[in-house]
N, C-alpha and C positions, 0 to 999 in steps of 0.2 A: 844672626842669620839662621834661618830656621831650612832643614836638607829635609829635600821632597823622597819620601820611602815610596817604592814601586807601591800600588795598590789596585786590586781587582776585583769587582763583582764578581759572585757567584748566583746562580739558580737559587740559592736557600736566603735571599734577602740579608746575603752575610759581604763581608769584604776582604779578602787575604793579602795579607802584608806579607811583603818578601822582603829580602837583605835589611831584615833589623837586626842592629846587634847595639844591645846596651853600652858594649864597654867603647862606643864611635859617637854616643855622646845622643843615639836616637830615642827618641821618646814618644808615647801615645799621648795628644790633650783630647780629653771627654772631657773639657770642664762644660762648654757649650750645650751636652744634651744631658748632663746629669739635675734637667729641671727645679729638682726640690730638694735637692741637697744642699748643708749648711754645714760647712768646715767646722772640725770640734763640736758639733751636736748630733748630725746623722752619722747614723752608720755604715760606714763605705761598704762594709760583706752585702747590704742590701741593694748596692747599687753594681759589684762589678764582681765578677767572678771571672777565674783563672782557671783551665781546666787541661792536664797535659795531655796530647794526644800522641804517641809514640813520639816522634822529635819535637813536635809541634806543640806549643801553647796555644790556647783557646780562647779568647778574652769578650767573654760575654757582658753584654752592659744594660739595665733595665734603668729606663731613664726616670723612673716614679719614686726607685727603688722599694718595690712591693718587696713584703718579707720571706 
């Protein structure tokens, strides 16, 4: 059973996830818009970036993964 995380549009064509916490067993799946990505061949740093923002993590995703 997969637990639904709050989630919200913003203005910036972005989505903010509230009440995630890894150690409750919650997870992000991008496998769906990571278009041309191939497990053990691509390189994931080209597809997904992490960026911390004072408490906040940032999780940027380029679905082409351009370099």
């Amino acid at each position: 059973m997969r637990a639904r995380i709050p989630i919200s549009s913003t203005a910036l064509n972005a989505d903010v996830i509230t009440d995630f916490h890894t150690g409750q067993g919650d997870k992000i799946d991008i496998h769906d818009i990571l278009s041309d990505f191939v497990a053990g061949v691509s390189d994931i740093t080209h597809y997904v970036h992490l960026t911390e923002s004072g408490s906040d993590t940032i999780l940027s995703v380029d679905a082409t993964g351009s370099p």
